[in-house]
PDB file of N, CA, C and O in Angstrom:
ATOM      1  N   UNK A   1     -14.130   4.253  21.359  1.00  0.00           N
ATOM      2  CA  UNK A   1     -13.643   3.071  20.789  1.00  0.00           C
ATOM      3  C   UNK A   1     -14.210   2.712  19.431  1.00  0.00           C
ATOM      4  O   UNK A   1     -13.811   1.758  18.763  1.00  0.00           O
ATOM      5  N   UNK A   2     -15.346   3.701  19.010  1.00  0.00           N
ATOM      6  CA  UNK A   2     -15.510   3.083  17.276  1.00  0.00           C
ATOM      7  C   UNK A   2     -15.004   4.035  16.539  1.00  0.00           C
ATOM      8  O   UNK A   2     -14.335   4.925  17.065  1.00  0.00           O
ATOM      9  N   UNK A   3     -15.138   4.016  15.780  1.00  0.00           N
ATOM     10  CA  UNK A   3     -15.033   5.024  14.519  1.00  0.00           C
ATOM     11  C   UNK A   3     -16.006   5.043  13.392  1.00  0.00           C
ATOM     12  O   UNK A   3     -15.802   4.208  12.510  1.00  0.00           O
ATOM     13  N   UNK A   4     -16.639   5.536  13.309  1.00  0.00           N
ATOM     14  CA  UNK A   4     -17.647   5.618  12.141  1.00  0.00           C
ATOM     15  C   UNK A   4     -17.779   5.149  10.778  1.00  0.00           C
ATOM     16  O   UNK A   4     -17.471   6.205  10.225  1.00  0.00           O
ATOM     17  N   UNK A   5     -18.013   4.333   9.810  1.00  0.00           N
ATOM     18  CA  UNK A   5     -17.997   3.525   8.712  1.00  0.00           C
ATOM     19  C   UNK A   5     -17.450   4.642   7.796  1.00  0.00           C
ATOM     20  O   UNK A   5     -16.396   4.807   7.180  1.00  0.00           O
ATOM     21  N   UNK A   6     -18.294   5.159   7.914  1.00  0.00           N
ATOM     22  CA  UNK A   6     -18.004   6.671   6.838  1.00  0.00           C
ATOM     23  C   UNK A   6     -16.652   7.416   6.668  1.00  0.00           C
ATOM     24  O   UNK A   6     -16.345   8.033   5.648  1.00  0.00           O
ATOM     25  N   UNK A   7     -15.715   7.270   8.006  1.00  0.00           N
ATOM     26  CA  UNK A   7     -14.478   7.882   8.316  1.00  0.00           C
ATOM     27  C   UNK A   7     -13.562   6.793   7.633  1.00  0.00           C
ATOM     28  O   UNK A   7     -12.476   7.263   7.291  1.00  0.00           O
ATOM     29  N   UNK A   8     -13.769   5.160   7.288  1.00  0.00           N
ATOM     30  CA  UNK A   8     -12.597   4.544   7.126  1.00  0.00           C
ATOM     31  C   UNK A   8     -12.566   3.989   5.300  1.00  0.00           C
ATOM     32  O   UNK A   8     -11.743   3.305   4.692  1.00  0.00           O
ATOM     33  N   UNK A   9     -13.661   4.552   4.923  1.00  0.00           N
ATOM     34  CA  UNK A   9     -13.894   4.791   3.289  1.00  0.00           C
ATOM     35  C   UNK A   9     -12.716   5.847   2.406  1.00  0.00           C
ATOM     36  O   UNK A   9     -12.680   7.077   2.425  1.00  0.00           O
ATOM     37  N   UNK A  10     -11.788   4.867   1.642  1.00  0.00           N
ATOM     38  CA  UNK A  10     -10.991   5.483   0.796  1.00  0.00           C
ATOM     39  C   UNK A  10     -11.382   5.444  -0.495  1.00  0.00           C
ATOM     40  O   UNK A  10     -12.216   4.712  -1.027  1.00  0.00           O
ATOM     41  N   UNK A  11     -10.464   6.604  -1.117  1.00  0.00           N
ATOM     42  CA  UNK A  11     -10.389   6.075  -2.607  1.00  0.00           C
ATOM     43  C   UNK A  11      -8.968   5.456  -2.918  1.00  0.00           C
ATOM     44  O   UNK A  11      -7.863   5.844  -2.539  1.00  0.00           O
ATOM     45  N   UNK A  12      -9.224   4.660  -3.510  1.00  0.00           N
ATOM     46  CA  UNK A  12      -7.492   3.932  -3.750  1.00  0.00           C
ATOM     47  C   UNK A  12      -7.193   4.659  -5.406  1.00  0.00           C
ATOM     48  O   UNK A  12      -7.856   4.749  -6.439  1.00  0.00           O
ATOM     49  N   UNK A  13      -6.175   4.977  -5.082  1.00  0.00           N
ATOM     50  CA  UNK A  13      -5.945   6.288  -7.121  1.00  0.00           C
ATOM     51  C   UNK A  13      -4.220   4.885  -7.711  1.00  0.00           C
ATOM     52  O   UNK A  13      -3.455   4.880  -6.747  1.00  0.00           O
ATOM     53  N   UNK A  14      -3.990   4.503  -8.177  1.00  0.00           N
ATOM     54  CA  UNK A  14      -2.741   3.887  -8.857  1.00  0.00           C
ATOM     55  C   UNK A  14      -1.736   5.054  -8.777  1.00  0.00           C
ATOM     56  O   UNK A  14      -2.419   6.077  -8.819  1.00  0.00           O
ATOM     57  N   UNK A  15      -0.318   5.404  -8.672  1.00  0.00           N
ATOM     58  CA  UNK A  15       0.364   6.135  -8.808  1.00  0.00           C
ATOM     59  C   UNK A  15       1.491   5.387  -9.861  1.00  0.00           C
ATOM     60  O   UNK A  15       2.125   4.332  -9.856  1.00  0.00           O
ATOM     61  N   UNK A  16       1.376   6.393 -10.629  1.00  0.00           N
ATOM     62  CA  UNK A  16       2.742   4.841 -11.606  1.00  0.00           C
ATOM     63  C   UNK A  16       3.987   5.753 -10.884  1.00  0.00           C
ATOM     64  O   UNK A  16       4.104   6.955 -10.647  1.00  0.00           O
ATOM     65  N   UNK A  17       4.853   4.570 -10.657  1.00  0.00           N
ATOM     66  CA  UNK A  17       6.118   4.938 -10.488  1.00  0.00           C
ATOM     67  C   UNK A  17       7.253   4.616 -12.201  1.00  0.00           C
ATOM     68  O   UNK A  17       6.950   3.804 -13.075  1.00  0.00           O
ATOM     69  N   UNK A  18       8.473   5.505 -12.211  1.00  0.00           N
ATOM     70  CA  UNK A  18       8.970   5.624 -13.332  1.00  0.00           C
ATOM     71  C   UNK A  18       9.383   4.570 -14.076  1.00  0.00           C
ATOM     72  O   UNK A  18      10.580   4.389 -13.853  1.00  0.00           O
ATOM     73  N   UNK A  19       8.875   3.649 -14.997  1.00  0.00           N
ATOM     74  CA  UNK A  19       9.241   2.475 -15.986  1.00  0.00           C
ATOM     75  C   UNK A  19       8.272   2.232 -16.893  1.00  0.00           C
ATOM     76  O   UNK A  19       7.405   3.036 -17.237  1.00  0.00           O
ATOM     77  N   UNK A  20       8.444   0.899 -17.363  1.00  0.00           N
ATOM     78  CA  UNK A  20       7.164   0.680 -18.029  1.00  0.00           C
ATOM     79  C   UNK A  20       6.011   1.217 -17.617  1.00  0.00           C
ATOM     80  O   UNK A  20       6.164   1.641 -16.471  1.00  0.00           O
ATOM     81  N   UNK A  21       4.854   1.408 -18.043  1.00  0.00           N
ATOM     82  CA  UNK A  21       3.339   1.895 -18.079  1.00  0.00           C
ATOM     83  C   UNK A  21       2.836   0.257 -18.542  1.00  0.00           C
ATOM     84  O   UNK A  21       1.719   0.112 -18.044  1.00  0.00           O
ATOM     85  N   UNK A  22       3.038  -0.392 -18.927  1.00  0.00           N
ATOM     86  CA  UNK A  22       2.090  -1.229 -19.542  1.00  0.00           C
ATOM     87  C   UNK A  22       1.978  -2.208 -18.411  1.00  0.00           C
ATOM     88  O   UNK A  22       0.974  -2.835 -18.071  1.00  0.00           O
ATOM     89  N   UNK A  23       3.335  -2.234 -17.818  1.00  0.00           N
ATOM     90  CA  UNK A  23       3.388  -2.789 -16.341  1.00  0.00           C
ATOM     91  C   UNK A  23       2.790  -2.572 -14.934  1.00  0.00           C
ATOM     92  O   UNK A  23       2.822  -1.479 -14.368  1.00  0.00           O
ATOM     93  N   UNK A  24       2.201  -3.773 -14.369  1.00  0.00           N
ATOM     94  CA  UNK A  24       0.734  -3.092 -13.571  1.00  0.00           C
ATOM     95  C   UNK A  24       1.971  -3.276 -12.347  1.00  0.00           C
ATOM     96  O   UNK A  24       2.163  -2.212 -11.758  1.00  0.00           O
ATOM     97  N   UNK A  25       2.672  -4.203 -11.952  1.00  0.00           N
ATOM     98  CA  UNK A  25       3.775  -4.067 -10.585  1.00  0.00           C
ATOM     99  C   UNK A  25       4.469  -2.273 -10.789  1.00  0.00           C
ATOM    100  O   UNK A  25       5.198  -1.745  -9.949  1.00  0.00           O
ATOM    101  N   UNK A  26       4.038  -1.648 -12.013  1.00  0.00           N
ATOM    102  CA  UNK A  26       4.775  -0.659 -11.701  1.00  0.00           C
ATOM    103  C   UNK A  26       3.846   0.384 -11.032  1.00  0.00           C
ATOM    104  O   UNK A  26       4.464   1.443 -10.921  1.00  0.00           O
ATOM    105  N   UNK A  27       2.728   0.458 -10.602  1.00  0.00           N
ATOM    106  CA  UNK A  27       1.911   1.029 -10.149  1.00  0.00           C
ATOM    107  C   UNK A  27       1.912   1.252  -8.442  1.00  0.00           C
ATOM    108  O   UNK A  27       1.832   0.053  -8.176  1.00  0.00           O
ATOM    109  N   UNK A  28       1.932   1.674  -7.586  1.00  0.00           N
ATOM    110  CA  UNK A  28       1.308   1.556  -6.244  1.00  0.00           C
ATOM    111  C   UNK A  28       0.135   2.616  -6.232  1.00  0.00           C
ATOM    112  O   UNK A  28      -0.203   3.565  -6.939  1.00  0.00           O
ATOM    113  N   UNK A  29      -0.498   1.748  -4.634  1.00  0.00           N
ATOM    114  CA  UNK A  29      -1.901   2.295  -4.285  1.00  0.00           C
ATOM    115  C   UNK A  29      -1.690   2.634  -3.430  1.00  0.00           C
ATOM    116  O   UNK A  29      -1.326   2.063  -2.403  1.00  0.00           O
ATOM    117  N   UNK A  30      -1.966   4.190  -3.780  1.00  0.00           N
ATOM    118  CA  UNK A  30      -2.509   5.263  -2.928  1.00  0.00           C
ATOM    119  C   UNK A  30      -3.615   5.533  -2.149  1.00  0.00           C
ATOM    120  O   UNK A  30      -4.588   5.184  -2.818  1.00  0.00           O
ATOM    121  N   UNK A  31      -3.930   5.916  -1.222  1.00  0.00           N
ATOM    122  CA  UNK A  31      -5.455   5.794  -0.378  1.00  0.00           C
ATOM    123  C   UNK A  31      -5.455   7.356  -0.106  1.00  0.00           C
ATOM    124  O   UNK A  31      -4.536   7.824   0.565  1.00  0.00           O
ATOM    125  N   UNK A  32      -6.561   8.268  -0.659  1.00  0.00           N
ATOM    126  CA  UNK A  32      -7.163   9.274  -0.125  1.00  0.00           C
ATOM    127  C   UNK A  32      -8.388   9.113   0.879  1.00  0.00           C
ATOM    128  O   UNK A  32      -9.493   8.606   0.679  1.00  0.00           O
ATOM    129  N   UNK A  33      -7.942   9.602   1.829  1.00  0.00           N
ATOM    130  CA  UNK A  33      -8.980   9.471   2.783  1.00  0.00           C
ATOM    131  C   UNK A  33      -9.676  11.288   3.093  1.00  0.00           C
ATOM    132  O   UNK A  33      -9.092  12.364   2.961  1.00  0.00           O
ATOM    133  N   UNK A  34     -11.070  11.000   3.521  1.00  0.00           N
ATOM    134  CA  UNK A  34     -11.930  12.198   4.034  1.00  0.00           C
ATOM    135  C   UNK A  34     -11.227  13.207   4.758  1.00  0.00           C
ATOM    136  O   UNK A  34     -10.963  12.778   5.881  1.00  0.00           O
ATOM    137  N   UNK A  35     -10.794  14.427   4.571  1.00  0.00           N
ATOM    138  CA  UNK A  35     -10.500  15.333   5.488  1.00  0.00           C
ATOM    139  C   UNK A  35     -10.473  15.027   7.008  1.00  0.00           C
ATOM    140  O   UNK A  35      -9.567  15.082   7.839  1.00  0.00           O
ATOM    141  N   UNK A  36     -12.379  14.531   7.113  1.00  0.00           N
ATOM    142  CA  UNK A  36     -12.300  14.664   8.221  1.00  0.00           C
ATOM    143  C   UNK A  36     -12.157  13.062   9.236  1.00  0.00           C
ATOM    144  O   UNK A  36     -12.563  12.841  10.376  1.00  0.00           O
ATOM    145  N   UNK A  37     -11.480  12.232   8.346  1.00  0.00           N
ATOM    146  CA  UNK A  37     -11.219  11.225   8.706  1.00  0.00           C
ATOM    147  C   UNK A  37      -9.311  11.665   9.474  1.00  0.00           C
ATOM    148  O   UNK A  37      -8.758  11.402  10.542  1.00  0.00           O
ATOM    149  N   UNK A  38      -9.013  12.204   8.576  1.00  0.00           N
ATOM    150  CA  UNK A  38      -7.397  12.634   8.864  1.00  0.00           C
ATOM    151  C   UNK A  38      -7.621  13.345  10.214  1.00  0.00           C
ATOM    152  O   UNK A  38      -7.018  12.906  11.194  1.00  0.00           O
ATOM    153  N   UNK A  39      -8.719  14.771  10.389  1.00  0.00           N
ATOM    154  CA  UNK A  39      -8.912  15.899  11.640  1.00  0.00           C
ATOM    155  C   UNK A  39      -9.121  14.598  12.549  1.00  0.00           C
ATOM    156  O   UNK A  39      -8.146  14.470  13.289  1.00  0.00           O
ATOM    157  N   UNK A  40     -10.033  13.633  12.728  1.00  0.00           N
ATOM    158  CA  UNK A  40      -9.809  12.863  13.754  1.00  0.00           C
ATOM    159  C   UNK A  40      -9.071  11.857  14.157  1.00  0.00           C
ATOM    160  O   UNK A  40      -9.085  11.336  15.273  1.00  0.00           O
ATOM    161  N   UNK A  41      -8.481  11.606  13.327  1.00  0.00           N
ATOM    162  CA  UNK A  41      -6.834  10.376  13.603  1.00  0.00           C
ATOM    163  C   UNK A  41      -6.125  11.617  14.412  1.00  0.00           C
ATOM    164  O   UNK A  41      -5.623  11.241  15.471  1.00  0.00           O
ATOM    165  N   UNK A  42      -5.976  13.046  14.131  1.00  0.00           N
ATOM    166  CA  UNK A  42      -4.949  13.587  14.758  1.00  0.00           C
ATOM    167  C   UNK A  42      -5.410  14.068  16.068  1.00  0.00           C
ATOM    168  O   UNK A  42      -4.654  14.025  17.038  1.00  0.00           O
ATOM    169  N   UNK A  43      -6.224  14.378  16.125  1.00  0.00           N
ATOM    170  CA  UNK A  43      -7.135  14.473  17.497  1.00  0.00           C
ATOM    171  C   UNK A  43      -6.932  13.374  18.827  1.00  0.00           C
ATOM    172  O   UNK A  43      -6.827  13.529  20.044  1.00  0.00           O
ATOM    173  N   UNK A  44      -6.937  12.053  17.802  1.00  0.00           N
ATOM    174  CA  UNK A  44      -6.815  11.171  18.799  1.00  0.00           C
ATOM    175  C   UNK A  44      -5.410  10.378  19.305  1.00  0.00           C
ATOM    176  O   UNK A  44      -5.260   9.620  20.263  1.00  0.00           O
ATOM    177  N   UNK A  45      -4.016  11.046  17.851  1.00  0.00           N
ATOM    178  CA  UNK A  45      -3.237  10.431  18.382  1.00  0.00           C
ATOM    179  C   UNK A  45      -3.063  11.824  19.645  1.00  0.00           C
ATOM    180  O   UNK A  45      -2.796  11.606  20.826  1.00  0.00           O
ATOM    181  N   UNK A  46      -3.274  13.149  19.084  1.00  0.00           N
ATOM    182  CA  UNK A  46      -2.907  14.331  20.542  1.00  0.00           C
ATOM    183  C   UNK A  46      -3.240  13.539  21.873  1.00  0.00           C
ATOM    184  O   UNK A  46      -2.303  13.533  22.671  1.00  0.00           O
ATOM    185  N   UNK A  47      -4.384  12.869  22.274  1.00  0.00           N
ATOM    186  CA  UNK A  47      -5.050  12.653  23.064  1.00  0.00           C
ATOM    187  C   UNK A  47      -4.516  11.199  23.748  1.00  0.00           C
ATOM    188  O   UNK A  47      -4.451  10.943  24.951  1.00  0.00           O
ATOM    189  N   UNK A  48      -4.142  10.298  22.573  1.00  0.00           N
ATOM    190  CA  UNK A  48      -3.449   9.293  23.305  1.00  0.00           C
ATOM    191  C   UNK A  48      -1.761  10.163  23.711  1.00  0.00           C
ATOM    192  O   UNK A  48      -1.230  10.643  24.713  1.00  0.00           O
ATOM    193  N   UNK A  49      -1.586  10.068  22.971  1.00  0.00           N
ATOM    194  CA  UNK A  49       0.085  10.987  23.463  1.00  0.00           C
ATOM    195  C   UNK A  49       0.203  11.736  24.472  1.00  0.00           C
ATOM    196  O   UNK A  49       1.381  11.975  24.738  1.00  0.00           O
ATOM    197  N   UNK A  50      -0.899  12.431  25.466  1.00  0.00           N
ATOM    198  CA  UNK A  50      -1.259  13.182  26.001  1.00  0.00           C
ATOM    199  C   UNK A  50      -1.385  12.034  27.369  1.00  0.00           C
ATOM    200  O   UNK A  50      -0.793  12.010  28.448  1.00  0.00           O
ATOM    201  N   UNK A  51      -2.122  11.398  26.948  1.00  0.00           N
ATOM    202  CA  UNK A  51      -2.200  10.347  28.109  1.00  0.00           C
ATOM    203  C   UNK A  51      -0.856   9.423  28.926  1.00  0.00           C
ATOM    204  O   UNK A  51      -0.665   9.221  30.125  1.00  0.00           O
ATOM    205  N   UNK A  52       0.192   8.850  27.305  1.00  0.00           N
ATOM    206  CA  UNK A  52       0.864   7.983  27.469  1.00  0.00           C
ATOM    207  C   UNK A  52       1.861   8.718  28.267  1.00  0.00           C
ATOM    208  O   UNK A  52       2.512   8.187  29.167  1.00  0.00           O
ATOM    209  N   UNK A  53       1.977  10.114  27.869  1.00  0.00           N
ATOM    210  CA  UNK A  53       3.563  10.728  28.227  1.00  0.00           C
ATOM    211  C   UNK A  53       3.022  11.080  29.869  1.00  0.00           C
ATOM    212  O   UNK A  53       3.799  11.583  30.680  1.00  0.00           O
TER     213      UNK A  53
END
């Protein structure tokens, strides 16, 4: 039931989408997360899915 502090630490990067640049609404935030933050989200949805079905 926890998850480790370290696993839920992103980097947020801006992605501009196509228009103005000078325009900050034209931007969205992206979140890169740890490798091994992703290996255990999938681990655990296998494991709930595994359970539910």
């Amino acid at each position: 039931g926890i998850v480790p502090k370290e696993l839920k630490i992103a980097r947020v990067l801006p992605l501009f989408k196509p228009c103005d640049r000078q325009s900050i609404s034209n931007y969205k935030p992206i979140s890169v997360l740890p490798i091994l933050s992703k290996i255990f989200e999938s681990i655990v949805v296998h494991k709930l899915n595994g359970y539910l079905e």
